[in-house]
FIKOLLUM-588293 format. One record per residue (C-alpha): y, x, z. Coordinates in steps of 0.05 Angstrom, whole numbers, padded with zeros to 5 digits, always signed. Layout:
! FIKOLLUM-588293
YXZ
...
! end
This chain:
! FIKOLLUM-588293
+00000+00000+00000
+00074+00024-00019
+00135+00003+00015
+00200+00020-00004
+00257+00020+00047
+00310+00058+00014
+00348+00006+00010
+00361-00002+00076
+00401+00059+00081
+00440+00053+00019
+00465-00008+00041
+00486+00033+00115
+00523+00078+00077
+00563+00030+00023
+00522+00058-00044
+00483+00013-00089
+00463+00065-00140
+00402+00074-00176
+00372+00144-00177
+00379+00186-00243
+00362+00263-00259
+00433+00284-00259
+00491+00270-00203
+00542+00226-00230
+00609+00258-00226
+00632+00212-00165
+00563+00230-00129
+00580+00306-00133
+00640+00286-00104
+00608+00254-00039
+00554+00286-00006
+00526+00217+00027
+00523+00190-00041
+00491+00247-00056
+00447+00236-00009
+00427+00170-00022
+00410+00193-00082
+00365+00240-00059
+00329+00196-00012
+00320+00146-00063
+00283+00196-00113
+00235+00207-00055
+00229+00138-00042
+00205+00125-00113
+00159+00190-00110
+00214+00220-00163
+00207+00296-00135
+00237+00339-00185
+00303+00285-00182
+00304+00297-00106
+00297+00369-00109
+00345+00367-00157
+00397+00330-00114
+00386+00375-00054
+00396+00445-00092
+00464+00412-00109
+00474+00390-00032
+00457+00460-00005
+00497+00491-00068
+00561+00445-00048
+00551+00430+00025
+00506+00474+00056
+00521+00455+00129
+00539+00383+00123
+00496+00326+00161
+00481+00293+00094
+00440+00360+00070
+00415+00363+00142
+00387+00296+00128
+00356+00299+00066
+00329+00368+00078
+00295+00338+00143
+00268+00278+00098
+00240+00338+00042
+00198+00369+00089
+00178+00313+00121
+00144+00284+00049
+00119+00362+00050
+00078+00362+00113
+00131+00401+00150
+00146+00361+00211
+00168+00411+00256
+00221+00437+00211
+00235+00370+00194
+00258+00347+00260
+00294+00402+00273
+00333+00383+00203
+00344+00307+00215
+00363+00329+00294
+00425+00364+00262
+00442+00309+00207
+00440+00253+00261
+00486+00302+00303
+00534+00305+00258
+00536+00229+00245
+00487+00213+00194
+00467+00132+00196
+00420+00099+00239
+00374+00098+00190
+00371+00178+00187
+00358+00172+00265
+00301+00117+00255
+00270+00175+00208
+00269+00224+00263
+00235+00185+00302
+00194+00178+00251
+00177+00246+00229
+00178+00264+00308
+00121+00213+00322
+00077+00240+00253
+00091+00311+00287
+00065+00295+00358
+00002+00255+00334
-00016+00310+00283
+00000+00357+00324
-00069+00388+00341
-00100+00367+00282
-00148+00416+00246
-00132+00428+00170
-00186+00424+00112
-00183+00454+00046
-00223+00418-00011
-00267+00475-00038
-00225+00468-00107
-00159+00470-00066
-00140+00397-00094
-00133+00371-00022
-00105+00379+00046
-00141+00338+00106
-00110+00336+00177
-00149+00307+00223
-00180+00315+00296
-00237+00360+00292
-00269+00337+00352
-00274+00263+00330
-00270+00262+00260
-00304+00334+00230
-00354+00286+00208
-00324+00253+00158
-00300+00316+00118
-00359+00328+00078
-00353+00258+00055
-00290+00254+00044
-00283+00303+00007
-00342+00291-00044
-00303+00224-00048
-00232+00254-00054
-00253+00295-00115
-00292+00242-00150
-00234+00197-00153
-00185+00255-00172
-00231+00270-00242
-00254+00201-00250
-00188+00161-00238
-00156+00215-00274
-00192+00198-00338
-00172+00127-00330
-00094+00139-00316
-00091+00198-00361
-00060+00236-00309
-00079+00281-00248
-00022+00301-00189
-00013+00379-00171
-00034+00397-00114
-00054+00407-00068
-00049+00318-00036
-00046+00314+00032
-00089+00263+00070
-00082+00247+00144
-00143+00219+00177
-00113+00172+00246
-00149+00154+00319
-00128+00085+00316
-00092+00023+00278
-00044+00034+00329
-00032+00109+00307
-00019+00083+00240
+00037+00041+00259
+00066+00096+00296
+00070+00144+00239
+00091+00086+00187
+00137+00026+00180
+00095-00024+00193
+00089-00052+00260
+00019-00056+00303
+00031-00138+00301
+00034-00138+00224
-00026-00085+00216
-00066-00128+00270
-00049-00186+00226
-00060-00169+00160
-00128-00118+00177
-00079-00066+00139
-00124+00007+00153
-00090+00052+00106
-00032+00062+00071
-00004+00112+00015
+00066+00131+00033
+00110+00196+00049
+00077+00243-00002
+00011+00232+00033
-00053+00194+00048
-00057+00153+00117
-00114+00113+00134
-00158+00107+00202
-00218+00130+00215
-00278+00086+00214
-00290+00093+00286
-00228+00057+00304
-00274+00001+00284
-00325-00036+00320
-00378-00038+00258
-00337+00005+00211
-00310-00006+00139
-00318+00010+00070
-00273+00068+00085
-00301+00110+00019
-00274+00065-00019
-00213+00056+00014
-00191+00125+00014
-00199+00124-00067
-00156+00068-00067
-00102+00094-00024
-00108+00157-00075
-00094+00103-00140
-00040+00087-00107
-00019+00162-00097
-00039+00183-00174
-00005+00115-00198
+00061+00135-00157
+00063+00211-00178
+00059+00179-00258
+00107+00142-00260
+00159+00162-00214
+00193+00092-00196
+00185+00026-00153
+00137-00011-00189
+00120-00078-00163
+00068-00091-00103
+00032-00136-00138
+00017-00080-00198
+00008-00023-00147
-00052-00062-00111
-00081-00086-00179
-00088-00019-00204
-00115+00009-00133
-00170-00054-00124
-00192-00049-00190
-00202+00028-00198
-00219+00041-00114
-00295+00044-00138
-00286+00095-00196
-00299+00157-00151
-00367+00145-00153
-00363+00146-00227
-00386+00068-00239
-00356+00038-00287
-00387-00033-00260
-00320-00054-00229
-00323-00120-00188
-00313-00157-00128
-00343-00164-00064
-00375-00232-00065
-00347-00243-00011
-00278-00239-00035
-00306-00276-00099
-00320-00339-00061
-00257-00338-00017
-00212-00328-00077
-00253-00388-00117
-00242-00438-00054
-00161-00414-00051
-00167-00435-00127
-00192-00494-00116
-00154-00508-00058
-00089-00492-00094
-00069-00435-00050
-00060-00373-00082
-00014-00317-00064
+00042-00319-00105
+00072-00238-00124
+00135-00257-00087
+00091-00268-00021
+00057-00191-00036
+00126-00169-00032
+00143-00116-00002
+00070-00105+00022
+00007-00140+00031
+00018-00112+00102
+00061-00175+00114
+00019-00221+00104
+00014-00272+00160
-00069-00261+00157
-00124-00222+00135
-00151-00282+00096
-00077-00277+00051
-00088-00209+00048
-00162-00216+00018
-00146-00265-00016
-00084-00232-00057
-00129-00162-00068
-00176-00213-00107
-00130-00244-00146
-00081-00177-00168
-00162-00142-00185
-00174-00201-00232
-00108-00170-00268
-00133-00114-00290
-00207-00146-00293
-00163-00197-00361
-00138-00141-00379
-00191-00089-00389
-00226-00147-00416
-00184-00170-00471
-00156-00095-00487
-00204-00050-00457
-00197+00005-00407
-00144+00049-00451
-00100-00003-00438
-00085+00012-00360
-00068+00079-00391
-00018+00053-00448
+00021+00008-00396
+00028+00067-00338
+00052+00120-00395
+00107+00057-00419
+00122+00051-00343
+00136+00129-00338
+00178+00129-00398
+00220+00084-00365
+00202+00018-00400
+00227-00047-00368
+00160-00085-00341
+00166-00139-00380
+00172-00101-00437
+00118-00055-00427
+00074-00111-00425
+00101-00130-00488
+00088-00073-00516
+00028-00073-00491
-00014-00135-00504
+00032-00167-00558
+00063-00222-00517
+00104-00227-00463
+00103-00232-00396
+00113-00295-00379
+00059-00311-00438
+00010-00262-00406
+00010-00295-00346
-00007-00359-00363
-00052-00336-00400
-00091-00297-00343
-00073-00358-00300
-00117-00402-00346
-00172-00345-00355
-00171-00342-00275
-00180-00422-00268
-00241-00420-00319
-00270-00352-00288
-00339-00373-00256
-00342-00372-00186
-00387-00340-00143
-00413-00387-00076
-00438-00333-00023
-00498-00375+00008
-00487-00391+00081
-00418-00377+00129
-00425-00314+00152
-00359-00265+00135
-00359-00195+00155
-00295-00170+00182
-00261-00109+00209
-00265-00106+00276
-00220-00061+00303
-00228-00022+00371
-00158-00013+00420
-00130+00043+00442
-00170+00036+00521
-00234+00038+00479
-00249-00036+00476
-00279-00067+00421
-00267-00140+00408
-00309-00188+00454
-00346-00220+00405
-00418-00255+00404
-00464-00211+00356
-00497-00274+00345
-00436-00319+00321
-00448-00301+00257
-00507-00351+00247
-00485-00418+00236
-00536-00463+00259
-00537-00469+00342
-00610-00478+00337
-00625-00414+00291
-00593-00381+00333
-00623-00398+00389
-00693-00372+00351
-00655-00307+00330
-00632-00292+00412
-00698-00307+00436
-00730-00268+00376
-00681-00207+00400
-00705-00221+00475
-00780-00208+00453
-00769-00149+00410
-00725-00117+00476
-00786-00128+00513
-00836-00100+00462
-00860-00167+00429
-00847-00151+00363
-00902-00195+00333
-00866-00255+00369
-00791-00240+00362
-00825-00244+00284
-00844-00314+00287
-00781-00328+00320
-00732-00301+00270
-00778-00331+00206
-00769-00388+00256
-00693-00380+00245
-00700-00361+00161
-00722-00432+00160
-00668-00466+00191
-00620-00416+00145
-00652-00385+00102
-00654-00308+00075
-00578-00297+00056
-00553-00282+00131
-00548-00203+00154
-00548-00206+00217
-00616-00251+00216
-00644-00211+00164
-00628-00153+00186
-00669-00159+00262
-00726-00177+00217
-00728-00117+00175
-00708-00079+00243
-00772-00119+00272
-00814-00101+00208
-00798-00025+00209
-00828-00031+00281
-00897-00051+00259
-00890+00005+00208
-00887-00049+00155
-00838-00023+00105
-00850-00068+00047
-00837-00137+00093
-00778-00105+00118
-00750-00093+00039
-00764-00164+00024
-00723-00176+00090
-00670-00150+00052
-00682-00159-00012
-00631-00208-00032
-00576-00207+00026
-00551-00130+00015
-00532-00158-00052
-00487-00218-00013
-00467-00178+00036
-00447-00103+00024
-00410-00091+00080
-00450-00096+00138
-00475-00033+00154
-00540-00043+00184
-00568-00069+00118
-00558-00009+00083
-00583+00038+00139
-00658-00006+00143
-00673-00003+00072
-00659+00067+00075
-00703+00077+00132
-00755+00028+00090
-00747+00071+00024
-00770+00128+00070
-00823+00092+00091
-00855+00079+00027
-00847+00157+00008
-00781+00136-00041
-00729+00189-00006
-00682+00192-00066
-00667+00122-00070
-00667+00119+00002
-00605+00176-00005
-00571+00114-00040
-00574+00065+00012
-00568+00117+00064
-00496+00143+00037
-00477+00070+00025
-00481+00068+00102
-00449+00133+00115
-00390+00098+00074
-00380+00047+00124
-00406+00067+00194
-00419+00147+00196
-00412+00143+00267
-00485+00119+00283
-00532+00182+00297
-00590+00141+00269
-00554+00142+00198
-00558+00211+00207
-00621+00222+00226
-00645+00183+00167
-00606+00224+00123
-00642+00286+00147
-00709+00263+00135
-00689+00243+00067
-00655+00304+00048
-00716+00339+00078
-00765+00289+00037
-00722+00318-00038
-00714+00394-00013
-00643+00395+00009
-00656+00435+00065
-00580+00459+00083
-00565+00384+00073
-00612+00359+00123
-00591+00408+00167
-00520+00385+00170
-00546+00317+00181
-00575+00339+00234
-00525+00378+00262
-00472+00311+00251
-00524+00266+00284
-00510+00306+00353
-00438+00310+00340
-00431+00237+00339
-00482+00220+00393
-00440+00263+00441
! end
């Protein structure tokens, strides 16, 4: 997500200027217009225009506030917090606005949370990872194999790859998130916001912030569309394009070209269709961050994918391409949709307006929705009943009493109890589904525990325990490589569970990865401590 506050300060200090590579004679004049300038280039992710701007305020004014300031705010987009501070500390000094003192805080809250962080090098130097090394360190390996993917892959699609090297910043908590962004903890906790892509840099929270973790692979990618997309082009695209682009292409580091929905974000976005309720793009403005729930928020990420879903279908995929390099050239959007796909806007989105109300829907069977569950700062995950997610009182009554006899070492009767439950519900609900393949690797029975899950991974890709059993089931029936599959799929949502990693050993073990299984091993003591 991209938020753009520059605004703000140009109204503080009586400018209403749009940025442009060269000063305009008054701005060279004024070194708070100057300024403005300045800041605005950074705001759109216009470097060389801000650089530009501040070699002609350290040329002109080397020791006036408004160089102070957007010095401060040019190493704070570089990493540089300490110096940063240090800047903005002198610019609001000498009477810079209070918007230039809201960015101190700023940088001086990024500074002190990042503070001990460790720093990782990609092995081909292309990124930059800060992040707590003895909470996180386990997540480097993947991230990075994910980092690099989407660099080359999304890179083909876009036409474009940043310099480097692209800092990323791996946070604790939601909470730290707010504090090192403009969004408030209320409208995170609202909208389930978990990353962003702002300041020159990566942001998003680490998976164990989360009671059951997220899809946090694929979140990272998306967060880096957004980065590659901003880097292109160089100017304040609309929200509603931003998150299009970053939906539709998050899954491309894995080098898939099948790019869909969740179906569970299929089904919600068919009942807001039929319900008449979609997000309109002047509700995604200024960020889907704002949203007033999670439910909006899902809800608009479906609808801005199906974008670029109409129009990869009607013009195929070097048409993202054609659009961004219009975009960077400093076409007018409307026009650059002209351009093109032949017809203008308003004609292209009534068109994609009709596609979207004939698109077939997709009905998820049962009620169950998996969401992220995120832990506060004491440690305390939300009090929720694990079993809640079964609809029926009376299956669920099976499935406790079916998780009371498998406690106790009755696995053949906690069986009968959850089939008991299947019945009532039938086989489309993960957490029922899941304490029967859980029940069925007991007995040493991998084959009943895959058709346990043989059709609700596909409904539900999310929940994390799905993916870890058929892995553990794979291995089972002597399959380690596909088992690697399933296995990583649940690295990308929980890698905090030692059993994922244990499973990942014996598979690596099973195809002759030794070093591999080794550093499974070694992660599944690092997170059991």
């Amino acid at each position: 997500m991209k938020r753009c506050w520059s605004s703000a300060v140009r109204v503080l200090v009586g400018v209403a200027l749009w940025c442009t590579a060269t000063p305009s004679a008054s701005a060279q004049d004024n070194p708070w217009q100057l300024a403005v300038q300045a800041s605005g280039a950074m705001d759109d992710w216009d470097y060389v225009t801000a650089r530009t701007h501040l070699d002609a305020l350290n040329a002109g004014w080397a020791d006036h506030p408004a160089t102070a300031w957007v010095q401060g705010e040019w190493l704070f987009h570089h990493g540089e917090y300490d110096a940063a501070v240090e800047a903005l500390d002198a610019a609001v000094e000498g009477g810079a606005p209070e918007r230039v003192a809201e960015l101190r805080d700023l940088v001086a809250d990024t500074r002190d949370v990042t503070a001990d962080y460790a720093t990782y090098v990609t092995a081909d130097g292309l990124f930059e990872i800060r992040y707590d090394a003895r909470r996180d360190a386990v997540l480097i390996p993947w991230a990075e194999a994910t980092l690099e993917g989407a660099y080359y892959e999304i890179g083909y699609d876009i036409g474009y790859w940043p310099e480097p090297p692209i800092r990323v910043e791996i946070y604790p908590r939601s909470s730290t998130l707010a504090r090192t962004s403009s969004l408030t903890e209320e409208a995170i906790q609202t909208s389930g916001t978990i990353a962003l892509c702002k300041y020159n840099k990566l942001m998003f929270t680490s998976p164990r912030a989360t009671a059951r973790g997220y899809g946090w692979r694929d979140t990272l990618s998306h967060e880096y569309v957004h980065y590659a997309v901003a880097h292109l082009t160089q100017r304040d695209l609309p929200i509603w394009l931003h998150e299009a682009l970053a939906k539709y292409l998050e899954g491309r580091w894995t080098g898939s070209r099948d790019m869909h929905l969740e179906p569970s974000r299929e089904d919600l976005l068919g009942e807001r269709i039929e319900a008449g309720t979609l997000i309109t793009f002047e509700q995604m403005h200024p960020s889907m961050a704002y949203l007033p729930s999670p439910e909006d928020a899902s809800t608009a990420y479906s609808q801005v994918f199906t974008i670029m879903e109409f129009v990869v279908q009607r013009r195929g995929p070097a048409a993202i391409r054609e659009l961004l390099y219009r975009l960077k050239d400093g076409a007018e959007l409307e026009l650059a949709f002209e351009a093109t796909f032949g017809e203008d806007f308003e004609t292209f989105e009534r068109t994609w307006m009709a596609w979207l109300a004939e698109r077939p829907r997709v009905e998820v069977p049962g009620s169950f929705q998996e969401e992220i569950q995120l832990i506060s700062d004491s440690g305390d995950g939300p009090d929720v009943d694990e079993l809640a997610g079964v609809g029926s009182v009376e299956a669920r009554e099976h499935l406790r009493l079916g998780e009371l006899l498998r406690g106790r070492g009755h696995v053949d009767a906690s069986i009968v109890e959850y089939e008991k439950a299947e019945t009532l519900v039938g086989n489309a609900n993960p957490i029922l589904q899941n304490a029967l393949a859980r029940a069925r690797l007991d007995l040493a029975d991998p084959d009943g525990a895959l058709n346990a899950l043989e059709d609700v991974r596909g409904w539900h890709p999310d929940f994390y325990p799905l993916h870890l059993h058929h892995g553990e089931a794979l291995l089972g029936l002597g399959r380690p490589r596909e088992a690697l599959d399933s296995l990583e799929a649940a690295v990308g949502i929980n890698p905090f569970d030692p059993a994922v990693h244990h499973q990942l050993a014996r598979a690596f073990e099973a195809v002759g990865s030794t070093e591999l299984a080794a550093r499974a091993r070694e992660h599944a003591t690092a997170v059991a401590r």
